[in-house]
C-alpha positions as CSV (number, residue, x, y, z in Angstrom):
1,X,18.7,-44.7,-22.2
2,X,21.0,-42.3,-20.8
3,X,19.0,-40.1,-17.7
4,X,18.8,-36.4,-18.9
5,X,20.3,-33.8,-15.7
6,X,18.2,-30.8,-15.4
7,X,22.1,-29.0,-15.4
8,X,21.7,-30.2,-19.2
9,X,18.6,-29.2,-20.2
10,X,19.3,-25.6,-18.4
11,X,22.4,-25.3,-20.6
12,X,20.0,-26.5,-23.4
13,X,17.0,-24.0,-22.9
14,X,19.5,-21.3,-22.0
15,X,21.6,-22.0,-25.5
16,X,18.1,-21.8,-27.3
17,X,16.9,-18.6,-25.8
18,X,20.2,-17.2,-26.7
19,X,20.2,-18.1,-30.4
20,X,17.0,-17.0,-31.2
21,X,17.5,-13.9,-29.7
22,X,20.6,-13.8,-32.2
23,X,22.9,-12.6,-29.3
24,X,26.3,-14.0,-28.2
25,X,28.1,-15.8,-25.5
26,X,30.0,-12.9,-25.0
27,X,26.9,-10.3,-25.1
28,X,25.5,-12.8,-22.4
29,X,28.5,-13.4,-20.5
30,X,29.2,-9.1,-20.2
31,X,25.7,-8.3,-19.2
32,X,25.0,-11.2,-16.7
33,X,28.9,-10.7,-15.5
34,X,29.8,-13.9,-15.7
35,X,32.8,-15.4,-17.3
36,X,32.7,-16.5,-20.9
37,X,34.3,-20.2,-20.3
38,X,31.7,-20.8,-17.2
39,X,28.4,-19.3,-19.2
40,X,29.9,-21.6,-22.2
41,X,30.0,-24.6,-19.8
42,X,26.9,-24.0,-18.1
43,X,25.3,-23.9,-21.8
44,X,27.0,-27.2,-22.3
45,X,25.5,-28.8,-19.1
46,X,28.7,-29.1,-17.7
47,X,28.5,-27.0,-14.9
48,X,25.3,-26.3,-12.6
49,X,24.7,-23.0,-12.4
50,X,23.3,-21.5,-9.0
51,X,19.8,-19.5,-8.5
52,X,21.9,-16.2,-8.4
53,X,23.9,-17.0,-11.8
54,X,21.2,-18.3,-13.3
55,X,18.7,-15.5,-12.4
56,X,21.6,-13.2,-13.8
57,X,21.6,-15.2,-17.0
58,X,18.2,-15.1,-17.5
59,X,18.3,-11.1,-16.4
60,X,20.2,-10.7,-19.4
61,X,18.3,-12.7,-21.6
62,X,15.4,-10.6,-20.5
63,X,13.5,-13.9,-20.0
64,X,11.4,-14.3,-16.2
65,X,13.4,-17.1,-14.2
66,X,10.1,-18.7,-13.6
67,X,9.6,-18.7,-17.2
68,X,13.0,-20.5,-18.1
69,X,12.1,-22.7,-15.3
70,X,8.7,-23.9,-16.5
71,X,10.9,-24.3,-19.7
72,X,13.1,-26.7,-18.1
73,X,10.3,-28.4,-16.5
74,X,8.4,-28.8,-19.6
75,X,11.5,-30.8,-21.3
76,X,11.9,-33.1,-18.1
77,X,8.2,-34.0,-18.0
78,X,9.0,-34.9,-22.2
79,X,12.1,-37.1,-21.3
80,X,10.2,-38.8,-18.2
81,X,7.1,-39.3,-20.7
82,X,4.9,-37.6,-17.8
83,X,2.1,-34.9,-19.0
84,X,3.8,-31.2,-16.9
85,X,1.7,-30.5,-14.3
86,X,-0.9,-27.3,-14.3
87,X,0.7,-23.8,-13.0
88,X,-0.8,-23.5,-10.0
89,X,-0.8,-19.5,-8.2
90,X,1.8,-19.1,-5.4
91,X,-1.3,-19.0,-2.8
92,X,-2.6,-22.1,-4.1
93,X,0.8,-24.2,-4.2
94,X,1.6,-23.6,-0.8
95,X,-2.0,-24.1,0.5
């Protein structure tokens, strides 16, 4: 079995959120100012997207970075056949 990259299953979530909120590359690409060919690529798993594109993308997605995140996470854990870890608070993570 092929391993899954977390640059995939970004692209994947990402691509999901975007459909179902019935909006387009090119709504996505204008409001998080990035260009249409790289947003497409990044939805693809292509490319890896850093935190400050992908916090835009999520800004306009209107979805919480953390939230997208724990997305991501929660599809790894599936693919490792691991049970996702609680969400700890902040304070208690770094304790």
């Amino acid at each position: 079995m092929k391993p899954v990259l977390v640059r995939e299953l970004i692209g994947e979530s990402l691509r999901e959120e975007r459909v179902a909120q019935g909006k387009t590359l090119r709504e996505i690409s204008t409001s998080a100012r990035v260009s249409l060919g790289y947003l497409s690529e990044v939805e693809r798993g292509q490319k890896e997207a850093s935190s400050e594109l992908l916090a835009s993308i999520c800004g306009a997605l209107d979805v919480p970075l953390s939230i997208m995140l724990n997305v991501v996470s929660e599809k790894m854990a599936t693919y490792e056949k691991v049970t996702p870890l609680p969400i700890r608070p902040v304070a208690q993570a770094a304790a």
